[in-house]
C-alpha positions, 0 to 999 in steps of 0.5 A, a space after each residue: 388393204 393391208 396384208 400381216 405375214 406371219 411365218 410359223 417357221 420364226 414362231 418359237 414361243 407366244 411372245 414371238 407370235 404376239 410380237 410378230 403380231 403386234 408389229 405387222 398390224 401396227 397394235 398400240 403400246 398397250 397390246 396385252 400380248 395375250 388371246 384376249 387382247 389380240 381378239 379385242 385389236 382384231 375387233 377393232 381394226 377399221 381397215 381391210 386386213 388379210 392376215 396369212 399364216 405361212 408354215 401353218 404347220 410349224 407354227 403348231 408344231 412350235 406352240 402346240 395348243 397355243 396355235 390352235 387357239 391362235 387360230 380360233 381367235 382369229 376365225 372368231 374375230 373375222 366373224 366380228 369384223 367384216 374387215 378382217 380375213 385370214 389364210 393359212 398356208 402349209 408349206 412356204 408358198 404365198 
């Protein structure tokens, strides 16, 4: 199982989130680092992943509306794709 790491304390804008992204699950180069793209590559991951959202909260307080809408494409797509689960974690314990 492959496991993605996001800490939202070293998310400071959309484009580090969607490179922190595309890094740990491996995306191809033509990742359109935007909600739409990472709902499409998260529909099309074939092996079991777990993605975690550790500092869940500064991750909001960094990107506001942004994070919500991080986190609903990631609840949709894990509805999608049965290989797909993800946790957030508040505080920085995993």
């Amino acid at each position: 199982m492959r496991i993605c790491m996001i800490d939202g304390e070293m998310i400071k804008d959309k484009e580090m989130l969607h490179d922190a992204m595309a890094l740990a699950m491996n995306f191809p180069d033509w990742y359109g680092r935007n909600l739409d793209a990472l709902h499409d590559c998260l529909t099309d991951v074939r092996e079991e992943t777990e993605i975690r959202i550790r500092n869940e909260s500064a991750l909001s307080e960094h990107l506001g509306s942004y994070a919500a809408a991080f986190k609903k494409v990631l609840r949709m797509a894990a509805k999608e794709n049965e290989r797909i689960r993800w946790e957030g974690q508040r505080n920085g314990s995993e």
